[in-house]
N, C-alpha and C positions, 0 to 999 in steps of 0.2 A: 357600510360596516366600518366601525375604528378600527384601528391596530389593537386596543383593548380587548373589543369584543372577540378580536379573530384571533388574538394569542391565546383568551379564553378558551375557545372552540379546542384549538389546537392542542391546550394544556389539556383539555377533559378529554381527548382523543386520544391520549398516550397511553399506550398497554403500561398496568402496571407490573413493577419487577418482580413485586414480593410476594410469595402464594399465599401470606396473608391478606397482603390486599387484593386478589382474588376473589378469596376465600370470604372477605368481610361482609359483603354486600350477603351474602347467601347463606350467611350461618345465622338470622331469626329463623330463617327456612328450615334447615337444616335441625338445631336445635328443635321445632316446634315435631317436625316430623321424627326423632329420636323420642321424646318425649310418648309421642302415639305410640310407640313399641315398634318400629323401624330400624334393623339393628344397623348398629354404627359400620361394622363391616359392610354392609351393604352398602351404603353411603358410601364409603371410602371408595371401595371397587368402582361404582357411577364417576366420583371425581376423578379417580385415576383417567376412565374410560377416556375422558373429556377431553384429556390431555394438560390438567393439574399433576406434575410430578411433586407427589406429598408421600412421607412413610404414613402408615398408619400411626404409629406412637403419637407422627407430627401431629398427624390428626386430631389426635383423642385429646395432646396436649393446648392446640388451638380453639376448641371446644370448650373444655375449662377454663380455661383463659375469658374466651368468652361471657361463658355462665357465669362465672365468678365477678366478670364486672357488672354483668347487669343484672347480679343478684344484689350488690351492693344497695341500687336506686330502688329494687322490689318489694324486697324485705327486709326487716328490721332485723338488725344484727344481734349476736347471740345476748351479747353484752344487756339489748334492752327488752329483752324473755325474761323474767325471773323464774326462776327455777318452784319447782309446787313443796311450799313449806310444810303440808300437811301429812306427808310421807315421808320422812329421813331416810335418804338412801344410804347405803355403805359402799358404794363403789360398784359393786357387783349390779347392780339393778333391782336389789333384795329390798324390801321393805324390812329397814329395824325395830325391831320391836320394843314398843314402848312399853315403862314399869307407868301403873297409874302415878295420876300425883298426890300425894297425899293433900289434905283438907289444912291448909294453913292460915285460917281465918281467925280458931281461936287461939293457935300459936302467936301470930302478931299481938295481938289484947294483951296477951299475959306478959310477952316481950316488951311489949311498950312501957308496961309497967315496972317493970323490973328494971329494965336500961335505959337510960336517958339515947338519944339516938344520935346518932355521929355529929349530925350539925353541933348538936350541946355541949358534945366532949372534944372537936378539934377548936371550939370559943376561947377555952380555959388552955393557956399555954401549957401546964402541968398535966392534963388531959391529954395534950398534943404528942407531948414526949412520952407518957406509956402508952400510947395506942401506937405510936411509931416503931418503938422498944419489944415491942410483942412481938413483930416482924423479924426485927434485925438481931442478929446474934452474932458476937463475934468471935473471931477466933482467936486461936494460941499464934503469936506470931512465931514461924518456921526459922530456924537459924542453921546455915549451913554448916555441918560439920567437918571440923579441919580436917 
């Protein structure tokens, strides 16, 4: 055996310090059996028995900790869900209620006829300036009184 191989040995042989590392190797376990309906209390009590000195908090927080990273690799994050466009929610979880929409088929025809359509009137510089002018309104300028 090298001196590699045995400091190896030697290195994988060393108690680790941290009750998470402890705790690492045995939390798919641990996790898989919470999941079945195995209360976490119970669990905790077993690790204590063991002679892991952990609070419960630590626990529950190690746990998360957990789950949270290897939720990451499982599933896809909320960001790439898209939300269900066919019900507008209000916040509450209520479905908003929608006004039908009116039938605007033969409103465009008549409109088309009647107004030249944006392309045609931002072309014409003098177009440009009252379709802008319609918007903007100015004011009185404010002057401080002595």
């Amino acid at each position: 055996m090298t001196d590699t191989d045995q400091l190896k040995t030697m290195i994988s042989g060393l108690a680790t310090k941290t009750v998470y590392g402890q705790l690492e190797p045995l939390m798919p376990e641990i996790d898989r059996r919470i999941r079945e309906g195995v209360p976490r209390a119970e669990i905790h009590k077993l690790i204590t028995a063991q002679g892991i000195e952990i609070s419960e908090g630590t626990f529950y927080n190690y746990l998360h900790r957990y789950r949270k990273r290897n939720a990451k690799t499982a599933t896809p994050s909320k960001a790439a869900i898209k939300p269900n466009l066919e019900q507008p929610q209000n916040g509450n979880s209520a479905p908003v209620p929608q006004e039908p929409k009116p039938d605007t088929s033969l409103q465009a025809e008549v409109k088309d006829e009647a107004e030249p359509s944006l392309d045609e009137m931002l072309k014409n510089e003098q177009s440009r300036e009252e379709f802008t002018n319609q918007f903007m309104t100015q004011r009185p300028i404010r002057r401080k009184k002595p």
